[in-house]
DOZA-961699 format. One record per residue (C-alpha): x, y, z; residue in three letters. Coordinates in Angstrom, 1 decimal, padded with zeros to 4 digits. Example, Ala and Ser with C-alpha at 12.3 -4.5 7.8 and 13.67 -1.06 7.14 Angstrom:
BEGIN
[rodo [012.3 -004.5 007.8] "ALA"]
[rodo [013.7 -001.1 007.1] "SER"]
END
This chain:
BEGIN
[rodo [117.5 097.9 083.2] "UNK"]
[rodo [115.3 095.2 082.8] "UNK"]
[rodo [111.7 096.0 083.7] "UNK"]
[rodo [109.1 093.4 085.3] "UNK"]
[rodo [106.1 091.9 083.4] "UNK"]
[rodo [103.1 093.7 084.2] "UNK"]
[rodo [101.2 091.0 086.4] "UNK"]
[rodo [098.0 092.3 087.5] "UNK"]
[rodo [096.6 088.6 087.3] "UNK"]
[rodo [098.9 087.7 090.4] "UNK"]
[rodo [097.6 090.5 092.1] "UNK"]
[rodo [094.4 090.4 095.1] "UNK"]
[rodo [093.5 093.4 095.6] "UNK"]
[rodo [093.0 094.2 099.4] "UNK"]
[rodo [091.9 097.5 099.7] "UNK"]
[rodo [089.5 099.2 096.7] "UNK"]
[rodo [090.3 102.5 095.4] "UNK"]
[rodo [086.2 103.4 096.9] "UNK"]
[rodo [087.5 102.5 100.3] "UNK"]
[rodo [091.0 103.8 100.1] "UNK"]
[rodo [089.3 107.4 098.7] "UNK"]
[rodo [086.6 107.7 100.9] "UNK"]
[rodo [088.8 106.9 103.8] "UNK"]
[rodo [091.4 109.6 102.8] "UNK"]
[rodo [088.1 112.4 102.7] "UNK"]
[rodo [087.7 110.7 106.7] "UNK"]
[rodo [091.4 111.5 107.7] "UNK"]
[rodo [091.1 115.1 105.7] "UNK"]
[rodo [088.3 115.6 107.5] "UNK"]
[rodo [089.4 115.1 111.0] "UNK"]
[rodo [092.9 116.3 110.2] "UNK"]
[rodo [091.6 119.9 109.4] "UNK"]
[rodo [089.0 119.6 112.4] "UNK"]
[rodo [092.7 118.8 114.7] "UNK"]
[rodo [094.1 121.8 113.3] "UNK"]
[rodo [092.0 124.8 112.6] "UNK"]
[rodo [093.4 127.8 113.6] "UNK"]
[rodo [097.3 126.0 113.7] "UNK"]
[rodo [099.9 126.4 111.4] "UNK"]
[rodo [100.3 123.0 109.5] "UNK"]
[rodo [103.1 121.4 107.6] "UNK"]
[rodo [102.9 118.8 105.8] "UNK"]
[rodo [105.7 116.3 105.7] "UNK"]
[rodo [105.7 113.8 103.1] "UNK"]
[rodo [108.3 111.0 103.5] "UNK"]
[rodo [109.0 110.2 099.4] "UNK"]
[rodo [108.7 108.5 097.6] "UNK"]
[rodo [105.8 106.1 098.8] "UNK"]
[rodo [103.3 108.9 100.2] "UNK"]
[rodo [103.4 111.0 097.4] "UNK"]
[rodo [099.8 109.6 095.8] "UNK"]
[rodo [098.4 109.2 099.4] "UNK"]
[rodo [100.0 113.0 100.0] "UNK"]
[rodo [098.3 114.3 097.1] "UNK"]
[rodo [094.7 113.1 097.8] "UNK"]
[rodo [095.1 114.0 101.8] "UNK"]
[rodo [096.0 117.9 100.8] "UNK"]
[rodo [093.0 118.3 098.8] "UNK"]
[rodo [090.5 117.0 102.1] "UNK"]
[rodo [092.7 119.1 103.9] "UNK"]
[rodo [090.4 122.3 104.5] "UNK"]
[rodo [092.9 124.5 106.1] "UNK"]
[rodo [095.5 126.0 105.1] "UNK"]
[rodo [099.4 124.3 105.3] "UNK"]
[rodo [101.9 124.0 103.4] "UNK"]
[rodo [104.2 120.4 102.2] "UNK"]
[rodo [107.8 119.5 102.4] "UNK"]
[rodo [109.6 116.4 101.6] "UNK"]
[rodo [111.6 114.1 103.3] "UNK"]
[rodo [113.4 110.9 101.3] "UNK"]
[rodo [114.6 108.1 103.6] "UNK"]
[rodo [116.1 104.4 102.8] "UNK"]
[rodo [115.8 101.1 104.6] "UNK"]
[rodo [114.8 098.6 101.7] "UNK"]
[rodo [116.3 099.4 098.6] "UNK"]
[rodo [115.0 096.4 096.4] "UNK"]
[rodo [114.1 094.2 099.0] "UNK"]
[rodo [110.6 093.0 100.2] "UNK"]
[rodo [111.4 093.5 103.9] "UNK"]
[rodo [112.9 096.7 106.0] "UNK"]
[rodo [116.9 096.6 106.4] "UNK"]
[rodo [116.4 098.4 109.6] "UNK"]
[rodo [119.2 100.9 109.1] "UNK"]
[rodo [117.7 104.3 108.1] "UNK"]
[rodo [119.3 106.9 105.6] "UNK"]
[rodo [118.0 110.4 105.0] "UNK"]
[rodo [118.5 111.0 101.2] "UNK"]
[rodo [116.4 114.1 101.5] "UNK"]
[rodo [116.1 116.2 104.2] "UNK"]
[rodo [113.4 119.2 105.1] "UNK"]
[rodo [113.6 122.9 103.3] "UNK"]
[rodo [111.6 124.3 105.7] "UNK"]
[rodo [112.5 124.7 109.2] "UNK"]
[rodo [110.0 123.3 111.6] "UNK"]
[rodo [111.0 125.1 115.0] "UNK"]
[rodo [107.6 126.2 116.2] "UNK"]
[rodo [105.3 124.8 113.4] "UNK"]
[rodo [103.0 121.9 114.1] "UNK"]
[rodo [104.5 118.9 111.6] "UNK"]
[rodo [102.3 115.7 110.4] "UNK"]
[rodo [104.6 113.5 109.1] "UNK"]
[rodo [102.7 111.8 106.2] "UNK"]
[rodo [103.7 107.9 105.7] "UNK"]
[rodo [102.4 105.4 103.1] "UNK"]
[rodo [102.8 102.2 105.5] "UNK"]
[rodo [104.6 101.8 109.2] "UNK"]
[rodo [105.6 098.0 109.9] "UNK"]
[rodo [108.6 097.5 112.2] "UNK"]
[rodo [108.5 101.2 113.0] "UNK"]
[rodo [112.3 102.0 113.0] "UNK"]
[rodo [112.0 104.5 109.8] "UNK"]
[rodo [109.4 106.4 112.1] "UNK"]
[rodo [111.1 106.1 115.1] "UNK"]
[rodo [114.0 107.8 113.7] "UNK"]
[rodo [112.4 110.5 111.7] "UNK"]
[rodo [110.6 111.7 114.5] "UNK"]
[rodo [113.4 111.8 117.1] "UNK"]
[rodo [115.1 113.6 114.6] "UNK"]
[rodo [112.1 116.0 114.0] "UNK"]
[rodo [111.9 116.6 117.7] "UNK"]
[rodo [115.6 117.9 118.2] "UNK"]
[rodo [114.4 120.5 115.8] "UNK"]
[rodo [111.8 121.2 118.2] "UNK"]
[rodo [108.5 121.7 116.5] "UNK"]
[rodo [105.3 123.1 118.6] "UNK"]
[rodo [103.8 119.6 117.6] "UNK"]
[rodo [105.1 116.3 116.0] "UNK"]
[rodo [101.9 113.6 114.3] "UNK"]
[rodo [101.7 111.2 112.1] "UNK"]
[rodo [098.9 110.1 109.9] "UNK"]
[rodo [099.8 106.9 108.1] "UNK"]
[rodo [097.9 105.2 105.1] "UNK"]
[rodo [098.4 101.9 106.3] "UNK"]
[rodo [099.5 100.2 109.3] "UNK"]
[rodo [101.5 097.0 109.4] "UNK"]
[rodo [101.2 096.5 113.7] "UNK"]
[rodo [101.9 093.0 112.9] "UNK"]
[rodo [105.8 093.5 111.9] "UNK"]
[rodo [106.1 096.1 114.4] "UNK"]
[rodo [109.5 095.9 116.2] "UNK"]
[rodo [109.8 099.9 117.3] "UNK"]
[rodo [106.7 101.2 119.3] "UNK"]
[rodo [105.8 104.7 117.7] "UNK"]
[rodo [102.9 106.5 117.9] "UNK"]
[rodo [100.1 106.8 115.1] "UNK"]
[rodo [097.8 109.6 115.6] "UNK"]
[rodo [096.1 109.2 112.2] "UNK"]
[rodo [095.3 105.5 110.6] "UNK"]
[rodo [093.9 104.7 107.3] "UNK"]
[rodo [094.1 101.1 107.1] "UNK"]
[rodo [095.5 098.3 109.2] "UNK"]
[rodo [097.0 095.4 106.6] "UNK"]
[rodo [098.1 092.0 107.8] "UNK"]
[rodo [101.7 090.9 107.5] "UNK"]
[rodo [102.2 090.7 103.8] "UNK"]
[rodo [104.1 092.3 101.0] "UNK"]
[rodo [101.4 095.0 099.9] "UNK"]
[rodo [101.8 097.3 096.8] "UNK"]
[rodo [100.0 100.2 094.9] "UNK"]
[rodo [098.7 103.2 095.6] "UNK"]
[rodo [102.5 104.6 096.0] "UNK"]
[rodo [103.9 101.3 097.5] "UNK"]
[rodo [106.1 100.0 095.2] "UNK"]
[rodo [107.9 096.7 094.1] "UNK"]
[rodo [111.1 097.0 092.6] "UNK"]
[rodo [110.0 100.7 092.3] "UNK"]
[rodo [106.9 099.8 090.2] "UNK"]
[rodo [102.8 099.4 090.5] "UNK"]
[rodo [103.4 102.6 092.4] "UNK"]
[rodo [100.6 104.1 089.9] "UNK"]
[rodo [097.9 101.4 090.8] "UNK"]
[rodo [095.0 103.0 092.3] "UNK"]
[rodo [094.0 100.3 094.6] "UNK"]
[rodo [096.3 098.3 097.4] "UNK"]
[rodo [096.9 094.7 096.9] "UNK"]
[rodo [098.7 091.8 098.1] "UNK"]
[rodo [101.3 089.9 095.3] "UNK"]
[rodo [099.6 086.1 095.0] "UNK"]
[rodo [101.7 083.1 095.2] "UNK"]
[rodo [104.6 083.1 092.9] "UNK"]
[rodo [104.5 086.7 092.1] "UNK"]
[rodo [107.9 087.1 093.4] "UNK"]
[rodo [109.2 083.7 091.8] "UNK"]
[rodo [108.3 085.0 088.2] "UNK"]
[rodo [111.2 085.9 086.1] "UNK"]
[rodo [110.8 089.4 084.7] "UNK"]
[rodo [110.2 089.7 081.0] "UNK"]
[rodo [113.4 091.7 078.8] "UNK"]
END
């Protein structure tokens, strides 16, 4: 496989890791104030949330517990296919628990839209969704966001567990690929 040249030069970053951080402790926060007293789960759709997962459980006060869902609808592509495939589905049933689905970015909104129909047939006390970032600009599908980090204009945006090609997952900030970022040949 041949793997792209590091280019952090192309990169603007868009949101700091100080903003992206303190805004997780905010969603935590209110999160835990939504659910005291509930039964929570946690449902992490993988592999983008995972860093954005990981920094929301520990602002999470209460307790809960995480499972993981693995979806496709870009493969290596910049933009959403539109056709949704589980890859992973839930180990814990959900009847009667109250689920937040946990997202790293909703754009068009069919990923979401189909995840939590499916969720609901499996009839859960409640169904949320907290969502790093917010791309309303591509949105096709209306679903609901009860939780919102960031919204981000219609652009290609990676790190912070959005990936390109499945790299800069592991950059702690999120930022936008400059001009000629995608017309780059990658190194061998």
């Amino acid at each position: 496989m041949i793997q792209p040249h590091w280019r952090l030069e192309q990169l603007e970053t868009f949101i700091t890791e100080e903003q992206i951080q303190q805004r997780v402790a905010e969603l935590g926060a209110q999160i835990s104030e939504d659910y005291r007293g509930k039964d929570l789960l946690l449902v992490a759709i993988l592999k983008g949330s995972v860093v954005f997962l990981a920094d929301l459980m520990r602002h999470i006060t209460i307790p809960h517990s995480v499972d993981f869902m693995a979806t496709s609808s870009y493969g290596a592509a910049t933009r959403s296919a539109g056709i949704v495939r589980i890859l992973k589905d839930l180990d814990i049933p959900i009847l009667d628990r109250n689920v937040l689905i946990v997202e790293d970015i909703v754009d068009t909104g069919h990923t979401l839209n189909y995840l939590r129909r499916m969720l609901l047939s499996r009839e859960p006390a409640s169904l949320r969704v907290v969502t790093l970032l917010d791309k309303r600009a591509r949105r096709e599908v209306d679903v609901p966001l009860d939780y919102v980090g960031f919204e981000v204009p219609n652009a290609f945006v990676i790190g912070y567990g959005l990936d390109y090609a499945e790299f800069y997952r592991n950059l702690p900030y999120i930022a936008i690929p400059k001009e000629g970022f995608f017309d780059e040949p990658p190194e061998e």
